[in-house]
Structure formats: C-alpha cells, structure tokens
ROVO-312673 format. One record per residue (C-alpha): residue in three letters; x, y, z. Coordinates in steps of 0.001 Angstrom, whole numbers, m for minus. Example, Ala and Ser with C-alpha at 12.3 -4.5 7.8 and 13.67 -1.06 7.14 Angstrom:
<atoms>
+------+---------+---------+---------+
! code !      xx !      yy !      zz !
+------+---------+---------+---------+
!  Ala !   12300 !   m4500 !    7800 !
!  Ser !   13670 !   m1060 !    7140 !
+------+---------+---------+---------+
</atoms>
This chain:
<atoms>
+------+---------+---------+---------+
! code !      xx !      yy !      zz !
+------+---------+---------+---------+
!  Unk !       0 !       0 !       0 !
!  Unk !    2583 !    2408 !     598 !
!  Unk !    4168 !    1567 !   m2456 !
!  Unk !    1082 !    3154 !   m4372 !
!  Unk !    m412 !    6703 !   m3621 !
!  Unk !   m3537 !    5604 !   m5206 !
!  Unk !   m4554 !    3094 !   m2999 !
!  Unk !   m7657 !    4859 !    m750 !
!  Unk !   m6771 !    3754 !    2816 !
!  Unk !   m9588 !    5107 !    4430 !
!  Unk !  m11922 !    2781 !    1710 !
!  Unk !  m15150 !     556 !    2920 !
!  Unk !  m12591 !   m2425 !    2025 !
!  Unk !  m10007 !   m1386 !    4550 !
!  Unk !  m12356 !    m299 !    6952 !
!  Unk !  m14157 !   m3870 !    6401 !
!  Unk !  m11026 !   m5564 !    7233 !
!  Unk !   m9895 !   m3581 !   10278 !
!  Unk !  m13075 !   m4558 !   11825 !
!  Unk !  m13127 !   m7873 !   11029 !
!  Unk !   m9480 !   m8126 !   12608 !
!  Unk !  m10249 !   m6428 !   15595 !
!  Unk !  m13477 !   m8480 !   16083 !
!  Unk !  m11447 !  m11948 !   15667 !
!  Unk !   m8494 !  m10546 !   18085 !
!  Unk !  m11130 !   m9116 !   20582 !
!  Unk !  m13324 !  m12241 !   20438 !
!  Unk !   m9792 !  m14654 !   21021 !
!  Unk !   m9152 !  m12273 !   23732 !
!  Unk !  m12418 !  m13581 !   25754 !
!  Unk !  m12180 !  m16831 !   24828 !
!  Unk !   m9348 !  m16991 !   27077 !
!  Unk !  m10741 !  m15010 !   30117 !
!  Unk !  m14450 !  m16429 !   30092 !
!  Unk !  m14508 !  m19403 !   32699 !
!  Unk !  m17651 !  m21649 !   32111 !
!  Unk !  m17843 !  m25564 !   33062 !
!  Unk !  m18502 !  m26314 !   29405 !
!  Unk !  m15286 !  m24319 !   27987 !
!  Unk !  m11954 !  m24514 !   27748 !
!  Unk !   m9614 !  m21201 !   28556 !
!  Unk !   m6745 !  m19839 !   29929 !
!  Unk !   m8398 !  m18437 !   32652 !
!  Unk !  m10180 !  m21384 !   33662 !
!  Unk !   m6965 !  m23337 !   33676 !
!  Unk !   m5303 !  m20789 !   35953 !
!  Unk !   m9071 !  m21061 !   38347 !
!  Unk !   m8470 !  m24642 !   38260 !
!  Unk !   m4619 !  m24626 !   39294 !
!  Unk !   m5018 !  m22279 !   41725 !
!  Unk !   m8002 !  m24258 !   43616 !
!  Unk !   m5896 !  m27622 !   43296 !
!  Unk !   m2164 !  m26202 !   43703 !
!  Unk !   m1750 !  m30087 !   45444 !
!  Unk !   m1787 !  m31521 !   41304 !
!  Unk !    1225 !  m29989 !   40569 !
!  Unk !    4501 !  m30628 !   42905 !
!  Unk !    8006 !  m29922 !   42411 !
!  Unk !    8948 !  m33279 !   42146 !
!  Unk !    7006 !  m34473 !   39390 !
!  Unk !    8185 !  m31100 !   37257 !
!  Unk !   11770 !  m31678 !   38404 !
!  Unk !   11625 !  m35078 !   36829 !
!  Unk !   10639 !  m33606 !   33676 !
!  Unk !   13984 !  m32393 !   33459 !
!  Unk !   15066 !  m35937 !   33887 !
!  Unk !   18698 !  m36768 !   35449 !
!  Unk !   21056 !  m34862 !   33463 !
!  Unk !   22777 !  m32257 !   34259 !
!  Unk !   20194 !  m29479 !   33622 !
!  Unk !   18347 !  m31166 !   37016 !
!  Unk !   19093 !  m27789 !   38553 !
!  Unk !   17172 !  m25829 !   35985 !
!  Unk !   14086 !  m27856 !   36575 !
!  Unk !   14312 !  m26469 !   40561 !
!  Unk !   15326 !  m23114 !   39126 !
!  Unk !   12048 !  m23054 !   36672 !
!  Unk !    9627 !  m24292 !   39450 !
!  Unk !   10876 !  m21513 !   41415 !
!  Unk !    8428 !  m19094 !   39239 !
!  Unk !    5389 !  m20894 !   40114 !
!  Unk !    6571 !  m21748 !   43852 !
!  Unk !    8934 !  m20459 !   47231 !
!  Unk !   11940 !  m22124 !   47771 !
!  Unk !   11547 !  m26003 !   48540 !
!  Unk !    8087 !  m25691 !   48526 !
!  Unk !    6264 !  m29201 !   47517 !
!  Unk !    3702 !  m27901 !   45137 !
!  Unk !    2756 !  m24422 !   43224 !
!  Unk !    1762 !  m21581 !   45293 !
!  Unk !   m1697 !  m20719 !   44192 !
!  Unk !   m1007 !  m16902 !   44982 !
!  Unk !    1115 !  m16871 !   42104 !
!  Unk !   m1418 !  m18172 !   39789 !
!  Unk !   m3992 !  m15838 !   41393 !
!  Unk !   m1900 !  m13234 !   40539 !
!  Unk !   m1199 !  m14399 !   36979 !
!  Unk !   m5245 !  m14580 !   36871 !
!  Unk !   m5602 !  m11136 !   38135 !
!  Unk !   m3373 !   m9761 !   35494 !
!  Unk !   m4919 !  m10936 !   32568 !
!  Unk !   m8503 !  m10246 !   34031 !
!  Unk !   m7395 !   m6367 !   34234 !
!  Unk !   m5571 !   m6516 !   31077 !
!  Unk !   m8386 !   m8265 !   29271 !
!  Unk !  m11186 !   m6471 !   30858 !
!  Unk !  m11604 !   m3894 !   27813 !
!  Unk !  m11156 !   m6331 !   25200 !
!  Unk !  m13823 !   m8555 !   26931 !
!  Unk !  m16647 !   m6331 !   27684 !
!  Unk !  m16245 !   m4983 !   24063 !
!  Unk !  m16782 !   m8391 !   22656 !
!  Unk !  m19810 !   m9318 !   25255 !
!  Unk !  m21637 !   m5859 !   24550 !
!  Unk !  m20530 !   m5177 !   20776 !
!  Unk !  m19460 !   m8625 !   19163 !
!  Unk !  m21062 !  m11746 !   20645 !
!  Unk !  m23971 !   m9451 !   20284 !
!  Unk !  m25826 !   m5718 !   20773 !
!  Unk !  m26106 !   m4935 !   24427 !
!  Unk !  m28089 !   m2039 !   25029 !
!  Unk !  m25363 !   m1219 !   27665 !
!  Unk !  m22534 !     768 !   25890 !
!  Unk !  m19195 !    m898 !   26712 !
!  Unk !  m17836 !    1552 !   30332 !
!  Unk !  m14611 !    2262 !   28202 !
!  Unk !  m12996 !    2645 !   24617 !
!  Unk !  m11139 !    m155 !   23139 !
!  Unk !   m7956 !    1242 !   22354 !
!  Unk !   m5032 !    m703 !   20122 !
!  Unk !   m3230 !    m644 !   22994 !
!  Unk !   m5110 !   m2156 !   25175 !
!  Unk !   m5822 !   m5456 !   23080 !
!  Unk !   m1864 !   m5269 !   22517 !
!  Unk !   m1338 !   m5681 !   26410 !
!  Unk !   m4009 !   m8019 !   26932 !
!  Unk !   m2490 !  m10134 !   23701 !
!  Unk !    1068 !   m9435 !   25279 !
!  Unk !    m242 !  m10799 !   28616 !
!  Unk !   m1986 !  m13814 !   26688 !
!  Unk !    1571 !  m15179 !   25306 !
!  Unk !    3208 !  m14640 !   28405 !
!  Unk !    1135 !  m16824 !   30875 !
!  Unk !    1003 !  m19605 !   27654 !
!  Unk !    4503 !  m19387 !   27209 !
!  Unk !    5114 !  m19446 !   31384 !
!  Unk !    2711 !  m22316 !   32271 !
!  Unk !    3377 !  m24513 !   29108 !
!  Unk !    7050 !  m24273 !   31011 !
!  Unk !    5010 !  m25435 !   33555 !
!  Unk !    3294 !  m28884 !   32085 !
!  Unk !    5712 !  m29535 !   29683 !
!  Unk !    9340 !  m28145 !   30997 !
!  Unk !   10559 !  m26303 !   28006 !
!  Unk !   10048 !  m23119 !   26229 !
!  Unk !    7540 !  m22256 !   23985 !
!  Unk !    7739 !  m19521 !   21030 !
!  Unk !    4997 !  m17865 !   20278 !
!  Unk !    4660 !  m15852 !   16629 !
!  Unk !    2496 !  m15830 !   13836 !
!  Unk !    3807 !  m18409 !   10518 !
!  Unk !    2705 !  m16854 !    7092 !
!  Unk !     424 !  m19658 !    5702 !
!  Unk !    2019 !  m19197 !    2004 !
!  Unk !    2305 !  m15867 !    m343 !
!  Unk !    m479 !  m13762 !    1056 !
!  Unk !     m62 !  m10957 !    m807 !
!  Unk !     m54 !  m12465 !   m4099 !
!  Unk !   m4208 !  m12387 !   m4431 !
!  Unk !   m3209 !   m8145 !   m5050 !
!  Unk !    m734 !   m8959 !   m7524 !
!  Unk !   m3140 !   m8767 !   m9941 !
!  Unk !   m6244 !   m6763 !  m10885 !
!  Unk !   m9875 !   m7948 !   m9554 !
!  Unk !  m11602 !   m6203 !  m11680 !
!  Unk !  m11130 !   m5315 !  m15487 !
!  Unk !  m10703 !   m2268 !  m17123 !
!  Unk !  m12592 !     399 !  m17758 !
!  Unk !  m14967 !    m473 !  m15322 !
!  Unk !  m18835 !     595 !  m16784 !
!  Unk !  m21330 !    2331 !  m14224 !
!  Unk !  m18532 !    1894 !  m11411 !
!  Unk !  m20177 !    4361 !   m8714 !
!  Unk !  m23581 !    4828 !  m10893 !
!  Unk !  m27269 !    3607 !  m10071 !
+------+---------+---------+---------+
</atoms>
C-alpha cells in the first residue's frame, strides 16, 4: 500500500477488514478469560490450578527435566510458580497471573460481550484502544509461554507463521478495465 499513492486507505474495504481483525483478536481475547464448566480457557486453567495447587509438585516437574545435568534448571524453573523447597505451586502466584490478565483483558472482553457476541443495550464503560488489546495479547503469550514451562518443561515460542504468499491475491487486478457504471445507479 505504501508503495502506491492511489490506494484509498480510508476505503469501505479497509475499513471492512480492520473490523473484522479487531473483532477476531477481541473475540480470542475472551475466549481466554471467560470461565464456564462447558469451555476450555486460559483463565479457567489458571481457576483450576489455583483451587488444586496439590496436582502440581516440584517433584514431578523436576523429573521432567530428567537426570542430566540441567536437574538444577528444573528447581530453578519451578521456582516461578513456587517459594523455595516448597512441595507444590503456590496458588497466589497463579492468582496473581489470573488477576493480570482479568485487568488486562477487561476492555477487550466487555467490548466483545456488549458489541461482538452481540448488541447490548449497555454501551461498553470504556474505549477499546489498540493498545489495550496489545497488552491483553502481550499478557496472553506470556502466561502460555510461562505455564506450558510449567506442564511440559521447556520453552515455547509464540509468533504468527505466514500460511504461504499472502499478498499475491493483489498482484493482480480484480476487476477489469474500464470499469462501466462503477459508482452509478
């Protein structure tokens, strides 16, 4: 687009397509903070952890690790979901953890309950900014990349992989020239 000055950025296309992105982001957003017995989220995982800290102990994540030498690490990395020599998680970290993505979310979430999953009569109590569903996406891959340390004991990289040449569909015209009536009754 910036490559060509005639390309109307502020078009019903673009504007189509912003929406449609920012409804998809805002509605993966809630997916992950809504906790309901017949869903799967984030932020019921984290409700569940918390409630059972017990199902998670040091010693079965230290034996991830197995008995090389990187033992250590595996008491170094259960450090971040426990205090020192502690058996099991501490569920005040995961409350915390819960907490954070609740306040970071909370935007993103009432948008999509009162202006997405459908038209409350309620306006949403504050403006969805960028930003906001930035943090709240920011806050997302952090507690997925922390806690799949936590099941799995290694890291996990989170980032988007191009699903082939996606730009090559406006390679070439859509429509052929001249175009009769374009704009006409």
């Amino acid at each position: 687009m910036e490559q060509n000055p005639r390309v109307d950025r502020h078009s019903f296309f673009f504007g189509f397509f912003q929406s449609v992105y920012v409804d998809s982001v805002v509605m993966a957003i809630r997916r992950q903070v809504k906790v309901q017995k017949d869903s799967v989220s984030l932020a019921g995982l984290l409700t569940e952890l918390a409630a059972n800290p017990e199902l998670v102990t040091r010693s079965e994540f230290v034996a991830l690790y197995g008995s090389t030498g990187i033992f250590n690490m595996g008491e170094s990395d259960f450090s971040k979901f426990a205090s020192a020599g502690a058996a099991h998680i501490d569920p005040s970290l995961v409350l915390s953890d819960l907490a954070s993505l609740r306040t970071l979310a909370a935007s993103s979430e009432e948008y999509a309950d009162r202006r997405i999953a459908h038209w409350d009569k309620r306006e949403p109590t504050s403006a969805l900014t960028a930003e906001a569903i930035f943090e709240a996406l920011d806050e997302l891959g952090r507690l997925v990349r922390k806690y799949y340390l936590l099941f799995f004991a290694t890291s996990l990289e989170i980032s988007p992989i191009p699903q082939g040449p996606v730009f090559h569909v406006f390679a070439e015209p859509w429509l052929p020239r001249p175009i009769s009536g374009a704009g006409s009754a």
